[in-house]
C-alpha positions as a printed Julia matrix, in Angstrom:
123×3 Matrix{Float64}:
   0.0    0.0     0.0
   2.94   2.52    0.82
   4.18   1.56   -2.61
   0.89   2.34   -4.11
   0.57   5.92   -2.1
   4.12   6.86   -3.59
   2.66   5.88   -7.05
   0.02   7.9    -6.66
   2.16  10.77   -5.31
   4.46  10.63   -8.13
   1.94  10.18  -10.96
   0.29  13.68   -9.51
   3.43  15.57   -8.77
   4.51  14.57  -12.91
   1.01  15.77  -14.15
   1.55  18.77  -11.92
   4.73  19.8   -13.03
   4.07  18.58  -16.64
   0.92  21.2   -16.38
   3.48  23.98  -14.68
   5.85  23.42  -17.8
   2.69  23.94  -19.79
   0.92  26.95  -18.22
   4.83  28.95  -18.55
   4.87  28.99  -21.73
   2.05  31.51  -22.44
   3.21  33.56  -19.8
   6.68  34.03  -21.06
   5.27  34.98  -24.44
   3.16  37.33  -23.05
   6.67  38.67  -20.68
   8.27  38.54  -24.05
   5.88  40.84  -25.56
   5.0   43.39  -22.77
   8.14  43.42  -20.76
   5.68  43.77  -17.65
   5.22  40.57  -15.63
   2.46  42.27  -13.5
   0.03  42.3   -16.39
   0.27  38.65  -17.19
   0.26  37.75  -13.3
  -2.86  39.75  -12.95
  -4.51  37.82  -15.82
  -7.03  34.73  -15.04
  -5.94  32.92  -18.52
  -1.95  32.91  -16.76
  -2.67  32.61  -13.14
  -5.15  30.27  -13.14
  -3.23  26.81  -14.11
   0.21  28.44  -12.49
  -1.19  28.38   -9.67
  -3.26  25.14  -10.11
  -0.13  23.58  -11.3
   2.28  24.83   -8.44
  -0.28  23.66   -5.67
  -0.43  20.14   -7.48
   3.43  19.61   -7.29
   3.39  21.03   -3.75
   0.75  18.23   -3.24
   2.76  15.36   -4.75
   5.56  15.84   -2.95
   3.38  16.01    0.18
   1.42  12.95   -0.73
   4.82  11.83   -1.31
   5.95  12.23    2.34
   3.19  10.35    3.49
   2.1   13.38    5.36
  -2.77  13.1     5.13
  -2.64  16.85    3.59
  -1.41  16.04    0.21
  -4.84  14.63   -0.78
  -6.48  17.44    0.3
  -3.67  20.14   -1.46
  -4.62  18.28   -4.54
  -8.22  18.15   -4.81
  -7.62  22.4    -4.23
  -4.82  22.39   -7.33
  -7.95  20.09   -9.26
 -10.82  21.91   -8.49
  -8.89  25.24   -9.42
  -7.94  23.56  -12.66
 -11.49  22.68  -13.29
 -12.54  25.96  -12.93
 -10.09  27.16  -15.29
 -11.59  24.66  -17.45
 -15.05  25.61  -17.46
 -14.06  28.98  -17.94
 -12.92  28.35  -21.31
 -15.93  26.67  -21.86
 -18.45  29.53  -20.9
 -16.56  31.82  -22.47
 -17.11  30.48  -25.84
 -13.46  28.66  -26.51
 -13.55  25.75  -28.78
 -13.47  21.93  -27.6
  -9.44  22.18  -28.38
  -9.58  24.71  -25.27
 -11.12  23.22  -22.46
 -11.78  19.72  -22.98
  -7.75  18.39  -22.27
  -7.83  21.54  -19.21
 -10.92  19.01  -17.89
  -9.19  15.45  -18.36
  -6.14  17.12  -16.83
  -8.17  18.25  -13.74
  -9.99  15.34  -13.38
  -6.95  13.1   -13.61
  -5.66  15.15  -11.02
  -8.67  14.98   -8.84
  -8.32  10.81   -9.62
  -4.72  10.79   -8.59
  -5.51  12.84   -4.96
  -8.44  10.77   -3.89
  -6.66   7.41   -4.74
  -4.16   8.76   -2.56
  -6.97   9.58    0.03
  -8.04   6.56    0.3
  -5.04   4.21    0.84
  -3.5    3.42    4.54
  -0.89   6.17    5.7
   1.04   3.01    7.93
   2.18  -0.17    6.87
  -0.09  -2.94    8.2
């Protein structure tokens, strides 16, 4: 079970960080093109899955430490994620925009209650 929990910490601290790699590279374009970092950190379309994605690798290394807030940590980095998500979607993007944004934050939301749910000690 142990095993499994570090699994499951790993897989959502890789999708995390996979997501932070992701959700930079808008935001340096945008840096790139304004030379002001305070407009793209004041905009929901940049802050949004930053954030999202820095609380998720927070929350697999926690979930990685064994310690019972790392499940929690993660549901917040998913449910922020989601939101993101159907933001796109109300706001009129296309499928291409916020359909992967919802796999992503349900995989994470997956990956943080599997983690819930298994034994913190051996036995």
């Amino acid at each position: 079970m142990i095993l499994a929990r570090r699994i499951f910490g790993f897989a959502l601290w890789g999708l995390s960080l996979w997501l932070l790699i992701q959700s930079l590279r808008p935001m340096m374009f945008q840096l790139r093109q304004t030379a002001d970092i305070g407009a793209a950190l004041q905009d929901p379309v940049y802050f949004l899955p930053l954030g999202s994605a820095v609380l998720g690798v927070i929350a697999g290394i926690v979930v990685l430490l064994a310690a019972p807030a790392g499940a929690m940590l993660g549901m917040v980095a998913a449910t922020v994620y989601a939101v993101y998500g159907f933001g796109a979607m109300v706001m009129g993007g296309g499928q291409e925009m916020w359909f992967p944004k919802l796999v992503n934050a349900s995989l994470m939301a997956v990956l943080a209650l599997g983690a819930a749910r298994l034994p913190r000690k051996p036995g």
